[in-house]
C-alpha positions, 0 to 999 in steps of 0.5 A, spaced: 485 427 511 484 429 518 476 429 520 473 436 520 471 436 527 480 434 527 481 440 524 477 445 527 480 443 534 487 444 532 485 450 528 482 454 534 488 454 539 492 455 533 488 461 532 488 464 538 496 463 540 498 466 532 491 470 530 488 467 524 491 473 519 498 470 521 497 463 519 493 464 513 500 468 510 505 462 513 500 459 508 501 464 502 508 464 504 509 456 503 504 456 497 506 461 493 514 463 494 516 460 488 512 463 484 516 469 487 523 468 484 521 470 476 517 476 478 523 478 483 527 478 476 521 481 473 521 487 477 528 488 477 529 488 470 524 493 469 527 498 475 533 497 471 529 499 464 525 504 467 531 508 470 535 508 464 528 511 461 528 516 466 534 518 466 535 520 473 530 519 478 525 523 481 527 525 489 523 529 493 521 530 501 516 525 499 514 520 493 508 517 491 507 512 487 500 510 484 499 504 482 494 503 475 491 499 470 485 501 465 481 506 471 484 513 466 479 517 469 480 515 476 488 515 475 486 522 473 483 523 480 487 520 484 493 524 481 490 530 482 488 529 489 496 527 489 499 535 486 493 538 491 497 536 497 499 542 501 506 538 501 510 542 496 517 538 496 513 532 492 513 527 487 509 523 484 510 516 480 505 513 476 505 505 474 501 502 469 501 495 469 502 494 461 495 497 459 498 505 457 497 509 461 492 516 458 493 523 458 496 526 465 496 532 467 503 536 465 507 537 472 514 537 474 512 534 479 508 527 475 512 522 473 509 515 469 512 509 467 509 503 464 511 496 465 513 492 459 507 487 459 502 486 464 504 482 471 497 482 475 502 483 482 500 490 486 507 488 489 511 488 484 507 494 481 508 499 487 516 496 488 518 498 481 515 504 484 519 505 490 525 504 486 524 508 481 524 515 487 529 518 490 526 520 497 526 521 505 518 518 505 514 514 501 506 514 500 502 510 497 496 511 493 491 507 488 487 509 482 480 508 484 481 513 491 482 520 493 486 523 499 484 529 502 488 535 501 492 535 508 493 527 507 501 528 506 503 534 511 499 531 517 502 524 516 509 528 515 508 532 522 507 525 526 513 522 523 517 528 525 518 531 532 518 538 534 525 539 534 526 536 527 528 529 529 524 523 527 519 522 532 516 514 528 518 511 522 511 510 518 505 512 520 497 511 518 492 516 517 483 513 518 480 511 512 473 514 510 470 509 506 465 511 501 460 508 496 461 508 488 454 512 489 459 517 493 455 515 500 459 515 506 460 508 508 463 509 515 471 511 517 477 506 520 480 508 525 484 503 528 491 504 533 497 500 531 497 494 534 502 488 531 498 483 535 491 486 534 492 486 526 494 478 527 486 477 527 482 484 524 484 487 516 485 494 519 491 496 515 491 499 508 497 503 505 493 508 501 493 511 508 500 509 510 506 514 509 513 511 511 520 512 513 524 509 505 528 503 509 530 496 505 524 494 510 520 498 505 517 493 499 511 489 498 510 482 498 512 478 491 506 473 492 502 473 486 495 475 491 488 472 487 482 476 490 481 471 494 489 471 498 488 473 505 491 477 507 493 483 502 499 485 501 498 492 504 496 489 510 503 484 509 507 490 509 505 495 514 505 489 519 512 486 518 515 493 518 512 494 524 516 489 527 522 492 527 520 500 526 516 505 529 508 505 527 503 509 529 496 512 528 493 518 525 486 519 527 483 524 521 480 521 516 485 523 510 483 519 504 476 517 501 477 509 500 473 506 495 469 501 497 468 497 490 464 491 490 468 488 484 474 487 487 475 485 495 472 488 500 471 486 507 468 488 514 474 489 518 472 488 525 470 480 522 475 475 524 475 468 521 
């Protein structure tokens, strides 16, 4: 076991050249891929589940896919934040993560699926979500937040040009994080910055609106709260690689900052 001191030399310049967000995931990746074999098999038997239950998959301009698991009234929220969109040619999926879901409101719009049992991966969650919807442009939203009721039709005005034609692939609105006693907590507002997101967590996908590409699917890493990096931050990241990202400055979603589950200052670096 290298001496303390040993590792922190080596830790520094690798933090510097790679950004310490980057190399706790090559860690993640080491560590947990193999437990991402079944929960791939997982997922894609309950799409295949879940398809047939549906019959024909829901399709619009945009689709949204909520993410649940025993926050009834704050899935009820969320969902009306969701159909209050100014954005008509939408739908909504809603995924629970094998708790049941509670009574939702009666929209053509809404649809909701249950997963077979509980698996406990945000990822797979939100996968089973994305494949279950036909549509140009994905949102993601959680149970616990709220979005604004202009949140989809500024994303979607930034990710089209004038002319119609697309102007970016994917793009993040600020996040205003609030308190659980409702008390504004401060706004994240950060440009797209691949390299700057390898050292500060800036990046969440309850803001995040994208163009549908096979690039669009989350982590299959089964993520403990106390993973670094989250899965959002893996998604939007690695699909900037290869698309265009940009930033919305309007905060367009309330961001619960909730002390039981993770949370951090953004502007920290390890």
């Amino acid at each position: 076991m290298p001496h303390p001191t040993a590792r922190r030399l080596l830790w520094e310049p690798l933090k510097r050249t790679f950004g310490w967000m980057v190399l706790f995931e090559w860690r993640n990746k080491l560590l947990l891929a193999p437990g991402s074999i079944p929960l791939r098999r997982f997922e894609d038997a309950e799409v295949r589940r879940l398809s047939a239950q549906l019959r024909r998959l829901p399709e619009g301009r945009v689709a949204t896919v909520i993410a649940t698991h025993r926050r009834p009234e704050q899935l009820r929220a969320a969902v009306a934040s969701a159909l209050a969109q100014s954005v008509s040619d939408q739908v909504v999926m809603v995924v629970d993560d094998g708790a049941g879901l509670p009574e939702l409101p009666d929209d053509p719009r809404l649809f909701a699926v249950s997963l077979a049992r509980n698996i406990g991966v945000a990822g797979i969650v939100r996968n089973v979500g994305v494949r279950l919807t036909r549509s140009r442009y994905v949102a993601f939203l959680d149970d616990d937040n709220l979005w604004e009721p202009d949140h989809l039709s500024r994303a979607l005005a930034a990710l089209t040009g004038r002319d119609g034609s697309p102007a970016v692939d994917g793009v993040y609105t600020a996040l205003r994080r609030v308190l659980p006693d409702g008390r504004d907590h401060d706004v994240l507002s950060v440009p797209f910055d691949r390299r700057r997101a390898a050292y500060e967590a800036f990046l969440d996908t309850n803001a995040f609106v994208a163009r549908r590409t096979p690039a669009l699917h989350f982590s299959r890493l089964r993520r403990r709260p106390e993973v670094l990096p989250r899965e959002d931050w893996e998604l939007i990241r690695r699909y900037g690689r290869r698309h265009r990202v940009r930033h919305v400055p309007e905060a367009t979603v309330r961001y619960l900052v909730n002390p039981a589950s993770f949370f951090s200052d953004w502007r920290d670096a390890c």
